[in-house]
C-alpha positions in Angstrom: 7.2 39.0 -14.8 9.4 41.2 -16.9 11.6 38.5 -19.6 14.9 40.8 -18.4 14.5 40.0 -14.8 13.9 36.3 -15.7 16.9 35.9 -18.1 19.4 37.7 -15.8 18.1 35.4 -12.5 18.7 32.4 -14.8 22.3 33.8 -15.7 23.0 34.0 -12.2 21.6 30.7 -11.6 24.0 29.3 -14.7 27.2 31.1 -13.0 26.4 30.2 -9.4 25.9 26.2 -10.6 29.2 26.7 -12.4 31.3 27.9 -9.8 29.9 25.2 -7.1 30.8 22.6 -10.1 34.2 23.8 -10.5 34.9 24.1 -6.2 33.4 20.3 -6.3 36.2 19.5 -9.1 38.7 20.5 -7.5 37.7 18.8 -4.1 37.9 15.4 -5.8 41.0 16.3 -7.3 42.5 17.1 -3.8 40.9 13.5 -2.6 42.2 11.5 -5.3 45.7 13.2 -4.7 45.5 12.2 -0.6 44.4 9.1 -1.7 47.5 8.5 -4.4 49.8 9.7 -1.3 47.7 7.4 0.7 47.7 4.2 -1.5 52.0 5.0 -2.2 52.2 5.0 1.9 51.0 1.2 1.8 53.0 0.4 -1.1 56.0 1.2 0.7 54.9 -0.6 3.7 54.4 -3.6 2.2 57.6 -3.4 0.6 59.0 -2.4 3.9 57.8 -5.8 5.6 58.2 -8.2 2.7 62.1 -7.2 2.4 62.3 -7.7 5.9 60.5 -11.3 5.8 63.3 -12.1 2.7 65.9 -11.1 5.6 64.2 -13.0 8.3 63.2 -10.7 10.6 59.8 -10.0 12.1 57.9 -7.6 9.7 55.4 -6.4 12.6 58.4 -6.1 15.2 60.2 -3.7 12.5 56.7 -2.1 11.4 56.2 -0.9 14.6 60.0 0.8 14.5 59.4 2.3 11.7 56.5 4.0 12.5 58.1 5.1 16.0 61.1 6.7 14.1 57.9 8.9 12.3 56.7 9.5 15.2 59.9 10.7 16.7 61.0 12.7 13.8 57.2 14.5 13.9 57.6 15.3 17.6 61.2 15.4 19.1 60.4 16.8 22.7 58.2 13.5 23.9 59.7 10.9 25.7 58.6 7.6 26.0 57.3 6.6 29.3 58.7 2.9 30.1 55.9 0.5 31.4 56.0 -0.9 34.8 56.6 -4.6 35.6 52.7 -6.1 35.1 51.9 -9.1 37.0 49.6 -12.2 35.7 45.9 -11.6 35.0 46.0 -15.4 36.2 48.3 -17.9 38.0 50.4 -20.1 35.7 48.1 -23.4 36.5 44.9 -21.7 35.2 43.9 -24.1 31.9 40.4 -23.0 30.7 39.6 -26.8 28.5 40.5 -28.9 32.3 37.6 -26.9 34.1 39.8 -26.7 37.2 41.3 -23.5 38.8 38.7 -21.4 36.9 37.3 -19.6 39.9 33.4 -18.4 40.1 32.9 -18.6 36.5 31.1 -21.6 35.5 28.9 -22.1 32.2 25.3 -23.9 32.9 22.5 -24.6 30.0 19.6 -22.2 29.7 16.1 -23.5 30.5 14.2 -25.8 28.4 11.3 -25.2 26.9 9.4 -22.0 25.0 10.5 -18.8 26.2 7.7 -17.0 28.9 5.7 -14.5 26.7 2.5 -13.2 27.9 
């Protein structure tokens, strides 16, 4: 092969590495900036619920308002639906440790023995 082909492939080679190295950079350095935003986001949580644990209020009750007033700023038009009155999964008598008002359910040993393999 001709040495001009040869050195000008390798050039291109050289410039083409270089520009995917420099797009890489700057893809961590748009990570590590997310991830700043990210890690300050928590900070301010945390802050958030342990001021509110000095005041004595419940730090998950007031999380939760403070992310529904982000929410609410982000999207003005919805409107939250209010649930309907659920009833009990169970009656009020069910107590799982007395083994009474259970229902079908009951637990019973396996079978002794080594398992049935051919």
């Amino acid at each position: 092969l001709e040495p001009d082909v040869v050195v000008r492939r390798q050039e291109a080679l050289a410039a083409a590495r270089l520009r995917m190295q420099e797009e890489l950079n700057a893809q961590a350095e748009r990570y590590k900036e997310k991830q700043r935003q990210l890690e300050e986001e928590r900070r301010r949580q945390k802050i958030a619920m342990w001021e509110s644990m000095q005041e004595g209020k419940s730090y998950k009750g007031n999380l939760k308002l403070n992310q529904q007033e982000v929410e609410s700023g982000a999207s003005a038009s919805a409107v939250p639906k209010s649930k309907p009155n659920k009833k009990p999964l169970r009656g009020g008598g069910y107590n799982p440790l007395s083994g009474e008002g259970g229902g079908t359910c009951s637990w019973r040993p396996g079978r002794r023995g080594p398992s049935a393999g051919g």
